[in-house]
FIZAKOL-792716 format. One record per residue (C-alpha): x, y, z; residue in three letters. Coordinates in Angstrom, 2 decimals. Layout:
<sites>
(site (X, Y, Z), Ala)
...
</sites>
This chain:
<sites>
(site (39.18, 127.13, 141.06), Unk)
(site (38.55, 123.36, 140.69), Unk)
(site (35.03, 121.94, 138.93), Unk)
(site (33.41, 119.18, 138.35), Unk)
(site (30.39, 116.84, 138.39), Unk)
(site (28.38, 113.90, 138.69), Unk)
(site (24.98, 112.48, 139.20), Unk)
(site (23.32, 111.04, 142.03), Unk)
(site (24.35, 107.50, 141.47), Unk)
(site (28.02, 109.14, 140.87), Unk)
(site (27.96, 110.91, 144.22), Unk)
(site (28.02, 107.24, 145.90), Unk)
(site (29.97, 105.61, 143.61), Unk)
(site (33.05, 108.01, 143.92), Unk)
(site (31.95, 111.77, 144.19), Unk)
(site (32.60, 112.13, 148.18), Unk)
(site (35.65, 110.27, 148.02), Unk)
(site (36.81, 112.77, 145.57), Unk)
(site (35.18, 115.66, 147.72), Unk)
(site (37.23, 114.77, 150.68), Unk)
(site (40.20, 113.98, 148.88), Unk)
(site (40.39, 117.54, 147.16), Unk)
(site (39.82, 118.72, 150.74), Unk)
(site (42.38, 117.18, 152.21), Unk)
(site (44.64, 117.55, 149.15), Unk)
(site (44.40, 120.53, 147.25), Unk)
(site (44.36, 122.93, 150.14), Unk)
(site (44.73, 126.28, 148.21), Unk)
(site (42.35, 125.92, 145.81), Unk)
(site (38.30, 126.02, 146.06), Unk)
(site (35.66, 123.34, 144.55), Unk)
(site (32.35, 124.27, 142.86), Unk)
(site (30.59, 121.09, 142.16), Unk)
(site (27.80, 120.78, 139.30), Unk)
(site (25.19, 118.02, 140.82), Unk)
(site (21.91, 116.57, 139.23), Unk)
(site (18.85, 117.77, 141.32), Unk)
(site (20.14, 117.10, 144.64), Unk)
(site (22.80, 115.19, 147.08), Unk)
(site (23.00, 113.86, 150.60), Unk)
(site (21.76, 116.33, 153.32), Unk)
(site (25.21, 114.64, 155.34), Unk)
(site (27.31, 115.72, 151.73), Unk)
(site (30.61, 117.47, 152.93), Unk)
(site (30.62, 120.87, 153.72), Unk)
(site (32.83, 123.49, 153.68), Unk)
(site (34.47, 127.42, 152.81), Unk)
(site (36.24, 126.29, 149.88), Unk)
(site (33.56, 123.75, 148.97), Unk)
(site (30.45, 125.16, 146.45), Unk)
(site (27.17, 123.23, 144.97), Unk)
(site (25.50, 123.97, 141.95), Unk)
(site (21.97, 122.60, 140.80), Unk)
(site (22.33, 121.92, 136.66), Unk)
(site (18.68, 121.90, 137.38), Unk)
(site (18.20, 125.52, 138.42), Unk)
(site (18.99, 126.74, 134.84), Unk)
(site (16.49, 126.94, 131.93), Unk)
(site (19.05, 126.14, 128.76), Unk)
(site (20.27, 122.75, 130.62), Unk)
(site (17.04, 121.47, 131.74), Unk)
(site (15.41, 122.26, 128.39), Unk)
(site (18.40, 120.81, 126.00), Unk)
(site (18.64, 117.52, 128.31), Unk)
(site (14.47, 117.58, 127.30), Unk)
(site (15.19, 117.80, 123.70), Unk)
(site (17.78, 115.31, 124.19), Unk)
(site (15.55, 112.81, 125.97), Unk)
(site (12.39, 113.10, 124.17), Unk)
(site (14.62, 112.35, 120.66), Unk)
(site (16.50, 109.32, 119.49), Unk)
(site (18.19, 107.40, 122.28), Unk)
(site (21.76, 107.52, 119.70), Unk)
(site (22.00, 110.49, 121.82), Unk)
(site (22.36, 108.47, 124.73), Unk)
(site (24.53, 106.20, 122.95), Unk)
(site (22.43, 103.61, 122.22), Unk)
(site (23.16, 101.96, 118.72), Unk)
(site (20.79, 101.22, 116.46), Unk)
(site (20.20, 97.36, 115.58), Unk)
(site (18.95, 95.98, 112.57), Unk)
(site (15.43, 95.05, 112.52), Unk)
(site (16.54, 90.79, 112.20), Unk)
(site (18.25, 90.95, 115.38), Unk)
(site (15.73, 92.97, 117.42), Unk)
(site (15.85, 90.06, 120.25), Unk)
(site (19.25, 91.81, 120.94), Unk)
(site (20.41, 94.38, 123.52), Unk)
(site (20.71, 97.44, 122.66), Unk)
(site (24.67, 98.27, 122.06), Unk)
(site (25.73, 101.25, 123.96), Unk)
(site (28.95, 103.51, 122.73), Unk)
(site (30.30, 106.18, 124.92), Unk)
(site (31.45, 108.31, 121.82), Unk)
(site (28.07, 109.46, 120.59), Unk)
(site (26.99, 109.73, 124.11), Unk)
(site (25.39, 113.71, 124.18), Unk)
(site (23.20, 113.14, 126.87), Unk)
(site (25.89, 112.59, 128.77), Unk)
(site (28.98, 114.32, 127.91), Unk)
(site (27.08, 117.82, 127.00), Unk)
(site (26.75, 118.44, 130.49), Unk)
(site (30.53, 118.57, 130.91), Unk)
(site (31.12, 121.32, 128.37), Unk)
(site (27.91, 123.55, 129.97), Unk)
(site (29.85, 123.43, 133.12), Unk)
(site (33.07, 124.29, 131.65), Unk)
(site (31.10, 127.08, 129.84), Unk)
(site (29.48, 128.77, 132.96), Unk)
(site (32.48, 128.59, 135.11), Unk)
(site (34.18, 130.51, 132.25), Unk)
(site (31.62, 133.78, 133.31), Unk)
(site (31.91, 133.60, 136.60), Unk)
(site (32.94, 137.05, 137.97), Unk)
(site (36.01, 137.08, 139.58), Unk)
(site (37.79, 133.50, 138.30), Unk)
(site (40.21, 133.81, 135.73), Unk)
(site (41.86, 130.16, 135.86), Unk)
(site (40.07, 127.03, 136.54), Unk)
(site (40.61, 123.74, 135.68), Unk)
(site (37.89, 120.93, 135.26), Unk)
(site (38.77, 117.25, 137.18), Unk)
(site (36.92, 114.49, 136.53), Unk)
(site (35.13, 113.30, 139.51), Unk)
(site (36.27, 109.70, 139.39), Unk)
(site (40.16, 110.99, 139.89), Unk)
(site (41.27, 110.15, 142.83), Unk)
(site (44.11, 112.36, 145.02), Unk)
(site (46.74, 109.80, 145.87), Unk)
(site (48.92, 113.32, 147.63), Unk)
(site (49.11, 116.81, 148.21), Unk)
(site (48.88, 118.84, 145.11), Unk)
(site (52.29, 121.25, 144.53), Unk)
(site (51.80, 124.63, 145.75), Unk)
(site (49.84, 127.21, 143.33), Unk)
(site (49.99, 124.08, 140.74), Unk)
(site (46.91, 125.77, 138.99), Unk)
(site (48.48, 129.29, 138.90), Unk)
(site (51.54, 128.76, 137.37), Unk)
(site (50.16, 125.71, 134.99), Unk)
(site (50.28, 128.38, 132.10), Unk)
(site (53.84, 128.92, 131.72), Unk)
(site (54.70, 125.63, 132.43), Unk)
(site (57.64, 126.62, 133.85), Unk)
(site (58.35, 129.32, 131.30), Unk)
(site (57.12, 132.87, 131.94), Unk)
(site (57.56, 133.50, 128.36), Unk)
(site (54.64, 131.25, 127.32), Unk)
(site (51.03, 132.90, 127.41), Unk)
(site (48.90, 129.66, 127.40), Unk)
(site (45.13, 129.57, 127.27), Unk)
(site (44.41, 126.29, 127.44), Unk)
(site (46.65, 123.48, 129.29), Unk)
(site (45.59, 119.60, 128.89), Unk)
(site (46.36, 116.28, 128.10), Unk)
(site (47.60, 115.89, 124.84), Unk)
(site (47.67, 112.59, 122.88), Unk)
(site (49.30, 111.74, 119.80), Unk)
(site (47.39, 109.19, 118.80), Unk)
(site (43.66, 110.18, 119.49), Unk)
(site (41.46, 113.30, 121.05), Unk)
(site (43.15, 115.10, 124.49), Unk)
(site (42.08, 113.17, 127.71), Unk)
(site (39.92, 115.38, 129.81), Unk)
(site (39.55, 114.25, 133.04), Unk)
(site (41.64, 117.13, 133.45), Unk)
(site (42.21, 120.53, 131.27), Unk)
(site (42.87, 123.61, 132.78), Unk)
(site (41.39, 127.18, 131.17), Unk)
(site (42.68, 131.06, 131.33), Unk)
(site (39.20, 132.90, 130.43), Unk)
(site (40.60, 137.16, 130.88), Unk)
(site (40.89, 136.80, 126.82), Unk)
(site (38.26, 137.03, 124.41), Unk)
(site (39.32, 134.11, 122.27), Unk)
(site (38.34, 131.88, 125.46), Unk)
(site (35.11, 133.73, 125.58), Unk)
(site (34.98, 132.72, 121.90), Unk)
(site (35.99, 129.46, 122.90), Unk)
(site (33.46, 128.56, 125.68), Unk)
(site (30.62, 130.07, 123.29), Unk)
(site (31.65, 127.65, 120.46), Unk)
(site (32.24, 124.33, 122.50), Unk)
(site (28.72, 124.87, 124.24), Unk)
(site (26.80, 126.27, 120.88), Unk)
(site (28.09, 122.98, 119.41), Unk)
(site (25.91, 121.12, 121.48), Unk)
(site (22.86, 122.80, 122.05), Unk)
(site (22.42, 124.03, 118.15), Unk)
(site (22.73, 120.32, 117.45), Unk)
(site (25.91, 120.65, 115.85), Unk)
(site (27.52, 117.87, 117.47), Unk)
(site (25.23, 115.54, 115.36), Unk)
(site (27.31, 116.13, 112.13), Unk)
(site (30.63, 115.31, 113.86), Unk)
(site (32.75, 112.17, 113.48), Unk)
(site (32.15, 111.26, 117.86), Unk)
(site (30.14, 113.51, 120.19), Unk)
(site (31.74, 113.62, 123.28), Unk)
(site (33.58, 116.61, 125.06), Unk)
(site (37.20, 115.38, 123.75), Unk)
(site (35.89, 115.37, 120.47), Unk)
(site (34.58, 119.04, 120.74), Unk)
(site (36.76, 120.89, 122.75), Unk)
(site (40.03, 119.48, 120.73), Unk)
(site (37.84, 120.63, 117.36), Unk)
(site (37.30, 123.95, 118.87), Unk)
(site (40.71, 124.38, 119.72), Unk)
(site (41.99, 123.67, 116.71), Unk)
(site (39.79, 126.01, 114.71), Unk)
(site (40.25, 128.92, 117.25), Unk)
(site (44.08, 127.71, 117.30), Unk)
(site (44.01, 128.68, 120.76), Unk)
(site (47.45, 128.87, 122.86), Unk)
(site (47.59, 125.45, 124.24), Unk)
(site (50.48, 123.72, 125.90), Unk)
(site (50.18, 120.11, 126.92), Unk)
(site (51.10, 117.98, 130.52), Unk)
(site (52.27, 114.89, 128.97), Unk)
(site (55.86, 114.19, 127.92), Unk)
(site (54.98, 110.72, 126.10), Unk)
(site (51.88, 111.80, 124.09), Unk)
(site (51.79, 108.30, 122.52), Unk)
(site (51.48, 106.84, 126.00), Unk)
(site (47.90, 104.71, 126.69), Unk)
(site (47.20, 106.51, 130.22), Unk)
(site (48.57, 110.03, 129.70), Unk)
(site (46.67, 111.60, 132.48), Unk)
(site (48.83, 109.17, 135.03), Unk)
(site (51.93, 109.47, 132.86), Unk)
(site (52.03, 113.05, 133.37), Unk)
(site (53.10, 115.31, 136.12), Unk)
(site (49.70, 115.62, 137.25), Unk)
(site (49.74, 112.25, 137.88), Unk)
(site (52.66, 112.55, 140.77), Unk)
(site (49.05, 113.59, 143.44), Unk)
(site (46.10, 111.94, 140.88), Unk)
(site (45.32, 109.49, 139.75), Unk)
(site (42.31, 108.50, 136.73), Unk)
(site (40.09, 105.28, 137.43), Unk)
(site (38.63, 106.01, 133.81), Unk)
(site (36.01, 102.70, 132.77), Unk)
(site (33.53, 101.19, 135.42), Unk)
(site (36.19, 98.60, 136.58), Unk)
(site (38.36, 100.73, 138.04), Unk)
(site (35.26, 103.09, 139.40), Unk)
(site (34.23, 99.35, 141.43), Unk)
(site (38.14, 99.05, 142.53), Unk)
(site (38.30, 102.15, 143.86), Unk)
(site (34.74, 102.52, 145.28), Unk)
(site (33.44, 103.73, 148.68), Unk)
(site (36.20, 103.16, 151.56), Unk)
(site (33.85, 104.07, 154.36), Unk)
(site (37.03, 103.63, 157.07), Unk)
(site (38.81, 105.92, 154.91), Unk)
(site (36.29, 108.31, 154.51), Unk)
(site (35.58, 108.36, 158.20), Unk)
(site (39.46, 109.11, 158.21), Unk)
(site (39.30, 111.79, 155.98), Unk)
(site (36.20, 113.82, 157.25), Unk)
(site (37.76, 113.58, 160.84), Unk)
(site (41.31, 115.01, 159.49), Unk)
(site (39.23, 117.86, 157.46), Unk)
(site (37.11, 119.01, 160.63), Unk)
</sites>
């Protein structure tokens, strides 16, 4: 299993290119996308494809409230000093809750969904550049050792938090259970507010370490700058991470054309 998300806006921007890529792609694995309150009526459809509504259950919609209705830090907007109020407001992505929370609720309900025992979450703004190895996602936790019993495989760096615009989870053990619990409580107890950033990096690689969860990482150069490409995921994905290379790689309408007609 395969999740991920995005808003409305995100859906245009790069969310059906990624839909039909994965479809086109990734052909033995299924797609359950988290959306914000609703998407295209001519949205691809499919067996292996699956929407969910963040906005059908009561803990998102009322933490987003809280969320919204309090300081707008939690949206990432920096506080300026009173002398330079004629200034913008500075926004920083690391102590951006409203935003990266949802990420981690997602992760969190996947993780009790009867039936799935391995998922892994992909950023919606990766793009699928060629056809995925067979049952990558199965045997991702032995990484190529069947003596290894990994819980948790991801993008290690050396230098700073994991990158997660992908990180794959085993959840048949009760330490994920744990896990999941931990990373989402972190948020909506309010937590997050006493750590050092508040995005999903931050908490998941906190959570791990405290849990010391079996973890094996992708990347061979963990001191590289773009580990998700570096890695051997990136031989079928590629990571347009930052909103220049979300406008590079935005809607191909040719190509999607292409794409739907290859799928059908």
């Amino acid at each position: 299993m395969i999740i991920t998300s995005f808003s409305q806006k995100g859906y245009h921007q790069y969310g059906k290119n990624f839909i039909l890529e994965f479809l086109e792609n990734w052909p033995d694995e299924e797609l359950t996308v988290y959306y914000e309150r609703g998407y295209p009526s001519s949205a691809p459809q499919d067996e292996r494809l699956t929407w969910v509504n963040l906005y059908d259950f009561k803990d998102f919609k009322r933490f987003e409230d809280r969320l919204n209705s309090s300081d707008p830090l939690f949206g990432g907007v920096m506080h300026i000093k009173q002398e330079d109020a004629t200034r913008k407001p500075v926004y920083n992505f690391r102590f951006d809750a409203r935003r990266f929370y949802r990420k981690v609720w997602c992760m969190e309900h996947m993780s009790r969904q009867e039936g799935v025992e391995k998922f892994a979450w992909v950023d919606a703004d990766v793009q699928f550049v060629d056809k995925a190895p067979e049952n990558f996602l199965e045997n991702l936790f032995t990484l190529d050792d069947p003596t290894k019993e990994l819980y948790i495989v991801h993008l290690n760096r050396e230098w700073l938090y994991s990158e997660t615009g992908f990180i794959a989870f085993r959840t048949d053990t009760e330490i994920m259970s744990l896990f999941f619990a931990m990373a989402k409580n972190t948020y909506l107890s309010g937590a997050f507010r006493y750590l050092g950033e508040w995005h999903d990096c931050y908490v998941l690689d906190l959570v791990m370490r405290q849990l010391d969860v079996p973890r094996g990482s992708l990347v061979q150069d963990e001191k590289s700058d773009h580990v998700f490409n570096d890695s051997m995921i990136g031989q079928f994905m590629i990571h347009n991470k930052g909103p220049e290379r979300k406008k590079a790689a935005q809607d191909d309408p040719e190509g999607n054309k292409e794409r739907e007609r290859r799928i059908a």
